[in-house]
VEXVOKE-550291 format. One record per atom (N, C-alpha, C): residue number from 1; residue in three letters; atom name; x, z, y. Coordinates in nm, 3 decimals. Each point is the difference from the previous one (the first is absolute). Example, Ala and Ser with C-alpha at 12.3 -4.5 7.8 and 13.67 -1.06 7.14 Angstrom:
! residues 2
- 1, ala, N, 1.319, 0.780, -0.569
- 1, ala, CA, -0.089, 0.000, 0.119
- 1, ala, C, 0.090, 0.000, 0.120
- 2, ser, N, -0.035, -0.072, 0.105
- 2, ser, CA, 0.082, 0.006, 0.119
- 2, ser, C, -0.077, 0.073, 0.109
//
This chain:
! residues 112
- 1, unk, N, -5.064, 3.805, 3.397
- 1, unk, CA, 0.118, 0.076, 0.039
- 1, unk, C, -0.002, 0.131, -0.079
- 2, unk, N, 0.131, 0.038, -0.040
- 2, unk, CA, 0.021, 0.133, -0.126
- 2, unk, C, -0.046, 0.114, 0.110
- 3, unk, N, 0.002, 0.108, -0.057
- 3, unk, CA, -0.012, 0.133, 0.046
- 3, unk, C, 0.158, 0.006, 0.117
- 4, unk, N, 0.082, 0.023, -0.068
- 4, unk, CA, 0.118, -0.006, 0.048
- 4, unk, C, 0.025, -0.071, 0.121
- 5, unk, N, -0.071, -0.121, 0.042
- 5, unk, CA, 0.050, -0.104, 0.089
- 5, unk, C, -0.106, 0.045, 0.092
- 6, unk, N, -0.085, 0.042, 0.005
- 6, unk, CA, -0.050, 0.050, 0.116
- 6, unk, C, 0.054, 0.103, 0.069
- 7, unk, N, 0.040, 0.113, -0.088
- 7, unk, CA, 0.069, 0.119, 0.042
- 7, unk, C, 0.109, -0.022, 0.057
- 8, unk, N, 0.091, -0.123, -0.035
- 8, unk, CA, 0.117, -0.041, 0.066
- 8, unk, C, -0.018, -0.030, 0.107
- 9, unk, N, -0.130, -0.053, 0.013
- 9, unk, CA, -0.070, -0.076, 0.201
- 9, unk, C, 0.029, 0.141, 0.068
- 10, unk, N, -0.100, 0.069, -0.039
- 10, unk, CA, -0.007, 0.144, 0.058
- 10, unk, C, 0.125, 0.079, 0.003
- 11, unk, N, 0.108, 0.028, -0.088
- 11, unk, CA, 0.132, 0.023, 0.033
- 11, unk, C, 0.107, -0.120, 0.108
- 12, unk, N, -0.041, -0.082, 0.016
- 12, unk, CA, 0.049, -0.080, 0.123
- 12, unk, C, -0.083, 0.023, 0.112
- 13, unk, N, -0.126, 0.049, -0.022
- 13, unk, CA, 0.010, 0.006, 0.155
- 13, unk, C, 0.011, 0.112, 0.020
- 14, unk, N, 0.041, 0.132, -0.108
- 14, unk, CA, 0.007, 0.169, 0.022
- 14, unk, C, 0.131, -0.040, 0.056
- 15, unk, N, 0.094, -0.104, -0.028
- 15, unk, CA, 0.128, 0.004, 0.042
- 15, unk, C, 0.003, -0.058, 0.165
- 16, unk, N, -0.115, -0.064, -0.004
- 16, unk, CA, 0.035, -0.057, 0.163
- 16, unk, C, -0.036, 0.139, 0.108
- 17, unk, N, -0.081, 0.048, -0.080
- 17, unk, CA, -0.059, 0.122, 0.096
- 17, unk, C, 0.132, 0.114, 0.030
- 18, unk, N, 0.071, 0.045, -0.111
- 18, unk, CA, 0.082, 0.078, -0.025
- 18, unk, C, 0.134, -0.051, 0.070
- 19, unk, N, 0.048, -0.140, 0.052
- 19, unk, CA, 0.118, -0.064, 0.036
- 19, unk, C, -0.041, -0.004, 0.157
- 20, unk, N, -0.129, 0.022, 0.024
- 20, unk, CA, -0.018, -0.026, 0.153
- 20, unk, C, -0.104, -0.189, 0.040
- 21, unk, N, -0.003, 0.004, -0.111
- 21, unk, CA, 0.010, -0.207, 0.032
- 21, unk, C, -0.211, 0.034, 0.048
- 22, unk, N, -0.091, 0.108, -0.050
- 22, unk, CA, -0.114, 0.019, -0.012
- 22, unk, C, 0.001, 0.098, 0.085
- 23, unk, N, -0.074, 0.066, 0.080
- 23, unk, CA, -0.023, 0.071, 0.059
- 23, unk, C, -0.111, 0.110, -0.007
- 24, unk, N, -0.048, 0.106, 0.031
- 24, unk, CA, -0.091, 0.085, 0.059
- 24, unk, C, -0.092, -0.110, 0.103
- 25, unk, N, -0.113, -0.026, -0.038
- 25, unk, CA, -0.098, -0.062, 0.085
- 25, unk, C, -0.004, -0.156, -0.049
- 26, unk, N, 0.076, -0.053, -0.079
- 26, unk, CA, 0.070, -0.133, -0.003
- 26, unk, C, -0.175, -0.042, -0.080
- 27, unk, N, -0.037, -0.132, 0.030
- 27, unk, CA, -0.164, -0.036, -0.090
- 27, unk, C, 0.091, -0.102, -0.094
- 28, unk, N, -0.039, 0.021, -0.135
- 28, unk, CA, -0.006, -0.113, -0.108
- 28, unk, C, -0.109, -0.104, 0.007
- 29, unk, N, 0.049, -0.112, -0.034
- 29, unk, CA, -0.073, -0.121, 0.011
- 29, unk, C, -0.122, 0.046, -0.089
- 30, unk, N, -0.142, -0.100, -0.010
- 30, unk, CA, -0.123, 0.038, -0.073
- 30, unk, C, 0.067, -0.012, -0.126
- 31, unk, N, -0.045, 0.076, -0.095
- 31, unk, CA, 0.066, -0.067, -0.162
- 31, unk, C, -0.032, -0.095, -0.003
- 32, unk, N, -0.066, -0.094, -0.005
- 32, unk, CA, -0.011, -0.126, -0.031
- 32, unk, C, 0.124, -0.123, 0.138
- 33, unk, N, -0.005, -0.003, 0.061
- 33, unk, CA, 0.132, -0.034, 0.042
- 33, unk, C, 0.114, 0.053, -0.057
- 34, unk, N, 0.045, 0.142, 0.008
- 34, unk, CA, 0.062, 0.042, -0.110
- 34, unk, C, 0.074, -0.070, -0.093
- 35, unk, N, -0.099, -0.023, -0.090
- 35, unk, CA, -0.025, -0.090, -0.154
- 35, unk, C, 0.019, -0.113, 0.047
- 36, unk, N, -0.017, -0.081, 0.100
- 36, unk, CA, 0.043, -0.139, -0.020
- 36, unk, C, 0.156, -0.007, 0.016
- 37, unk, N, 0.030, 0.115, 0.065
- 37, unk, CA, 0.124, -0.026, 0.104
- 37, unk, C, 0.109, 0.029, -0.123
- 38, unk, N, -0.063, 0.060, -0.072
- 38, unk, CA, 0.105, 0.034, -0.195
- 38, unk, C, -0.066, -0.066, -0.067
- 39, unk, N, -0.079, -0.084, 0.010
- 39, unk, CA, -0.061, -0.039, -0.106
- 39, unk, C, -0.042, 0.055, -0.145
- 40, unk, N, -0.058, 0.077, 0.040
- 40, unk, CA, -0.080, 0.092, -0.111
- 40, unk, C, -0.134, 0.025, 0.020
- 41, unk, N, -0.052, 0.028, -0.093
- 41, unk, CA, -0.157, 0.027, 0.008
- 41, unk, C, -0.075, 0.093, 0.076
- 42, unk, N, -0.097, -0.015, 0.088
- 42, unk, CA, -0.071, 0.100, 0.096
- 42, unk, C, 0.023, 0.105, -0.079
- 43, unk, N, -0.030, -0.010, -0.122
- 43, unk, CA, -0.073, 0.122, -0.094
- 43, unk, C, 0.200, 0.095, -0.043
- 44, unk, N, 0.035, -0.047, 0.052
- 44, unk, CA, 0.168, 0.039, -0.061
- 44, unk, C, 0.041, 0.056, 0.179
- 45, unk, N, -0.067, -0.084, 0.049
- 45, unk, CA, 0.062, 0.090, 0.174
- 45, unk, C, -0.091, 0.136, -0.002
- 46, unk, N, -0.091, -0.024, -0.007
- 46, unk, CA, -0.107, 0.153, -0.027
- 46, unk, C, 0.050, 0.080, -0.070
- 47, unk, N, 0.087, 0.007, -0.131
- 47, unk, CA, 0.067, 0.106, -0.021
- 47, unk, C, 0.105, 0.023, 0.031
- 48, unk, N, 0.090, -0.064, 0.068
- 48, unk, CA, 0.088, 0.045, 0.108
- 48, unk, C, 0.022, 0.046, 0.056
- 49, unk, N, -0.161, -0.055, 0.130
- 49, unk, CA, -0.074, 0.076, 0.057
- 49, unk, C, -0.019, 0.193, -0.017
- 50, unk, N, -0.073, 0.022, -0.121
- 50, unk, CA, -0.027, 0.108, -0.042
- 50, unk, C, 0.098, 0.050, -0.015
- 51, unk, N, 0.152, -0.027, -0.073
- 51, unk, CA, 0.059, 0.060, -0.061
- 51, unk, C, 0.071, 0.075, 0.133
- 52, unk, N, 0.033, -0.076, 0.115
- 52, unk, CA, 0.046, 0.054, 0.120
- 52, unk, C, -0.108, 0.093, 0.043
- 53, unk, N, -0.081, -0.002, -0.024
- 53, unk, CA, -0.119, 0.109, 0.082
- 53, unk, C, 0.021, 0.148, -0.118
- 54, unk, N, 0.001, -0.042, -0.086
- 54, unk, CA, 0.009, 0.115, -0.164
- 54, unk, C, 0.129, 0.099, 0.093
- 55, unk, N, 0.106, -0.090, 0.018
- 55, unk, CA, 0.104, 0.063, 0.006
- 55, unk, C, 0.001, 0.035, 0.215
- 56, unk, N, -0.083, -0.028, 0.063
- 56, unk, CA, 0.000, 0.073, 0.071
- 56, unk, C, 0.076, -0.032, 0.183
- 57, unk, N, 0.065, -0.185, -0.074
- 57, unk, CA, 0.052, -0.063, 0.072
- 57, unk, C, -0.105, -0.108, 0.106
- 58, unk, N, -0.085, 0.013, -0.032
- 58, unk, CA, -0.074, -0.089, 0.119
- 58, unk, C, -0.138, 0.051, -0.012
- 59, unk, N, -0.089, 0.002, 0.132
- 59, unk, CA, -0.124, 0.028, 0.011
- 59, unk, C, -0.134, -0.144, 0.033
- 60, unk, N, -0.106, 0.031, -0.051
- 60, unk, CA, -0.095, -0.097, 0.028
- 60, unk, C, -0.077, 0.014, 0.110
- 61, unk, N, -0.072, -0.077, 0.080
- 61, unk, CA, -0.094, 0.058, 0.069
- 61, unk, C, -0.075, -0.149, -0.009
- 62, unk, N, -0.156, 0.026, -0.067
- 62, unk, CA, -0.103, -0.090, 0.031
- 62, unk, C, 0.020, -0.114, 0.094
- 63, unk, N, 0.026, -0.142, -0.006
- 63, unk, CA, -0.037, -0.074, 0.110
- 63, unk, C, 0.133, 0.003, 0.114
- 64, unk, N, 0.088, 0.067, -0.036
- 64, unk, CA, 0.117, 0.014, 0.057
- 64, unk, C, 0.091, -0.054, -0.084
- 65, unk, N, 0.084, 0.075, -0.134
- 65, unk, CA, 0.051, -0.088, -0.018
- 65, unk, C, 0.079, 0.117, -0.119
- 66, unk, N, 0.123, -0.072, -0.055
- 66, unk, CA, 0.104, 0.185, -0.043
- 66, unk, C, 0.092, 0.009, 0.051
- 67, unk, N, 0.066, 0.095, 0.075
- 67, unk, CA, 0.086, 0.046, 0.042
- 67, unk, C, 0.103, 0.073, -0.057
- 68, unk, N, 0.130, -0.023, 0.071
- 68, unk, CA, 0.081, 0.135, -0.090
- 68, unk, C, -0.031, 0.113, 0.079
- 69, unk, N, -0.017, 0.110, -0.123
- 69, unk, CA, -0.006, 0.143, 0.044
- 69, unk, C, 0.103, 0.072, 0.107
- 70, unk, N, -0.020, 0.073, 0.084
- 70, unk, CA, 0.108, 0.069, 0.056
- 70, unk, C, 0.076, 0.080, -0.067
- 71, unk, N, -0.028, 0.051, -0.117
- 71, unk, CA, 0.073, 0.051, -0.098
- 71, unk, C, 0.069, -0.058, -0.119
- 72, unk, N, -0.013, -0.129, 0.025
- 72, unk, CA, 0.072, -0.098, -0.076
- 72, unk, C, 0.117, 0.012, -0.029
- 73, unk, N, 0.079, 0.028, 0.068
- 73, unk, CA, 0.185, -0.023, -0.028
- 73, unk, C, 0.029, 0.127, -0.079
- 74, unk, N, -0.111, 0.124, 0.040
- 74, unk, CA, 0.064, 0.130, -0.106
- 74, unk, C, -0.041, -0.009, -0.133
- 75, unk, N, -0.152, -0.122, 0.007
- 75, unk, CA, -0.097, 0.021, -0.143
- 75, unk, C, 0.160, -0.112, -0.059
- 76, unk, N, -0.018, -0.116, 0.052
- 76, unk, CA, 0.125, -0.115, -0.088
- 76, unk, C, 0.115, 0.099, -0.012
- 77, unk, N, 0.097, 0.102, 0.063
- 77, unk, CA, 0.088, 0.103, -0.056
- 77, unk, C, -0.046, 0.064, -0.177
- 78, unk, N, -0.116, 0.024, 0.070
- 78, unk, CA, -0.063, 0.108, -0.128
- 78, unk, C, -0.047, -0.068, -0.138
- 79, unk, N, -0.038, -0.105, 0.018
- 79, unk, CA, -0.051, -0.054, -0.100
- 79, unk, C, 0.066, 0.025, -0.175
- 80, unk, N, 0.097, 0.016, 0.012
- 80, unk, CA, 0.091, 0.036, -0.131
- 80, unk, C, -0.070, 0.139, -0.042
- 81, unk, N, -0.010, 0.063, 0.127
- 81, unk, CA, -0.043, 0.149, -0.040
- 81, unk, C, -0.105, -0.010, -0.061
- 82, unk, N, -0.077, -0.071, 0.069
- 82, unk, CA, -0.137, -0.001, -0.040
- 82, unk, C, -0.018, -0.042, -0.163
- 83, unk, N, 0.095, -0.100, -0.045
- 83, unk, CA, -0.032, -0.026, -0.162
- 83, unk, C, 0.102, 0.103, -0.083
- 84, unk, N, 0.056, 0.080, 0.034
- 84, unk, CA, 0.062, 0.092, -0.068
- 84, unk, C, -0.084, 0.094, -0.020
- 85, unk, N, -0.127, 0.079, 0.108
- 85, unk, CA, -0.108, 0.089, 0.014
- 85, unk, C, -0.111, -0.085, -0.145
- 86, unk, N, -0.023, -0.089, -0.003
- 86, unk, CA, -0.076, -0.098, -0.092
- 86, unk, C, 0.049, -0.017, -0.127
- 87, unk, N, 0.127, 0.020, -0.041
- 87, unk, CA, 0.074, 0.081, -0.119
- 87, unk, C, -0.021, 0.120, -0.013
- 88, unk, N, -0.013, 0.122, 0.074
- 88, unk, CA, 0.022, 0.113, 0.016
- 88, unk, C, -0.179, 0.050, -0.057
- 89, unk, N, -0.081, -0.101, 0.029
- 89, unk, CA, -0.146, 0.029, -0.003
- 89, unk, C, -0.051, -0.131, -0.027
- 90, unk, N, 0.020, -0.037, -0.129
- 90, unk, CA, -0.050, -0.096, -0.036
- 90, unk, C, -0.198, -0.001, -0.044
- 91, unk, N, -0.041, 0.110, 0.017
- 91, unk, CA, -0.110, 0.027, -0.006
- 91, unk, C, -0.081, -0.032, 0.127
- 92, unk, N, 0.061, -0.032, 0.103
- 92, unk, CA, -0.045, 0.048, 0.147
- 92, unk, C, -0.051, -0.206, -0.017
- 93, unk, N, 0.052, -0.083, -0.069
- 93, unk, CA, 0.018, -0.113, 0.052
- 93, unk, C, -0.147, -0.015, -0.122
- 94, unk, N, -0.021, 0.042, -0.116
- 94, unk, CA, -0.094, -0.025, -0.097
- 94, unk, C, -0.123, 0.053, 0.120
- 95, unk, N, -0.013, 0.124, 0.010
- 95, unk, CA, -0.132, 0.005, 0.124
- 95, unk, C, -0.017, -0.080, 0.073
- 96, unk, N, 0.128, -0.045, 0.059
- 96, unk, CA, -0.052, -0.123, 0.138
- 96, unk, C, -0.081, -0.114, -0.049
- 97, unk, N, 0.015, -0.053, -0.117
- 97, unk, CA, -0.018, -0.143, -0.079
- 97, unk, C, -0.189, 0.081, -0.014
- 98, unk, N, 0.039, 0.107, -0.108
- 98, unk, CA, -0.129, 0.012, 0.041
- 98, unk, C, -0.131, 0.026, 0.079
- 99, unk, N, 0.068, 0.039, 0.115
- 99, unk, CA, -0.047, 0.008, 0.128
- 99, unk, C, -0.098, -0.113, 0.046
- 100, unk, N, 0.101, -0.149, -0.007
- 100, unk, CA, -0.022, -0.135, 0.049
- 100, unk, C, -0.106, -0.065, -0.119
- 101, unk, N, 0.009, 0.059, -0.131
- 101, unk, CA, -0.118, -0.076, -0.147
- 101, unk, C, -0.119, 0.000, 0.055
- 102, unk, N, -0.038, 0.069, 0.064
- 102, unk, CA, -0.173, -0.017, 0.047
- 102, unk, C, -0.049, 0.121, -0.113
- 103, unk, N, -0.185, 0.052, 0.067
- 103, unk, CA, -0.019, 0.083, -0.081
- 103, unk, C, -0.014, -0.052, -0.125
- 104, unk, N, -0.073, -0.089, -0.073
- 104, unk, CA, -0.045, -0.063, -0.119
- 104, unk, C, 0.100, 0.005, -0.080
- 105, unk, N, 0.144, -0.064, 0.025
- 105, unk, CA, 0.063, -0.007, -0.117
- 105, unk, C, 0.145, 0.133, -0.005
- 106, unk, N, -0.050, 0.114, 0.140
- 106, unk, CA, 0.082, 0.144, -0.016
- 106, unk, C, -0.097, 0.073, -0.072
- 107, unk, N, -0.170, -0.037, -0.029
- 107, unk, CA, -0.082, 0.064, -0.089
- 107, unk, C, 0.110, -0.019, -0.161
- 108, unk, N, -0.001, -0.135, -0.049
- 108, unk, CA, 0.000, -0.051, -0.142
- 108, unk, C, 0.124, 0.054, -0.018
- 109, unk, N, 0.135, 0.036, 0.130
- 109, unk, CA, 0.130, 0.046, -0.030
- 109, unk, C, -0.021, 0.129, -0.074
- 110, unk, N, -0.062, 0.105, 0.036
- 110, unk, CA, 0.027, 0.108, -0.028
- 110, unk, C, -0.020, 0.042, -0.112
- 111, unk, N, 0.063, 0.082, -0.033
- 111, unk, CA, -0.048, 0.071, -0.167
- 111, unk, C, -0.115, 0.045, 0.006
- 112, unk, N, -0.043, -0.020, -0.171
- 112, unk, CA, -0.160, 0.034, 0.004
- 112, unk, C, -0.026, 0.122, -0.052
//
């Protein structure tokens, strides 16, 4: 699955949250049910997964399950804002990446 077609999962369900159809408290199925139920790959519901958590629309809890956030319907409002701020500071998004490289290969990044 492209980059794009996952993000589209995750903009359908920013839209169910934002229309009312998702709720504050509402649990998402395990990703892997998930993924069967679209038929897509565990590994393609996991960033779905993430991409809703990035943006602020659903929470995890260990052994429980993910939930939508209670702040869900203002984060799915905002979300536009949020990639206009990511234009505005396109530097802010190069730190994050390197944030996530691990130390070993944020050693070999840096200038010598």
């Amino acid at each position: 699955m492209s980059k794009s077609e996952y993000l589209k999962l995750a903009d359908a369900i920013t839209a169910e949250i934002a229309d009312g159809t998702l709720k504050p408290g509402d649990r998402l199925p395990p990703q892997r049910n998930f993924a069967y139920e679209r038929k897509i790959a565990v590994s393609t519901a996991g960033r779905v997964y993430t991409e809703l958590l990035r943006r602020g629309l659903v929470v995890g809890e260990v052994g429980r399950g993910t939930f939508i956030s209670g702040d869900a319907k203002r984060g799915a409002a905002s979300e536009s804002t949020s990639s206009s701020i990511t234009r505005c500071f396109p530097n802010k998004r190069r730190s994050s990446q390197k944030a996530s490289m691990g130390w070993r290969n944020l050693r070999h990044s840096m200038p010598h």
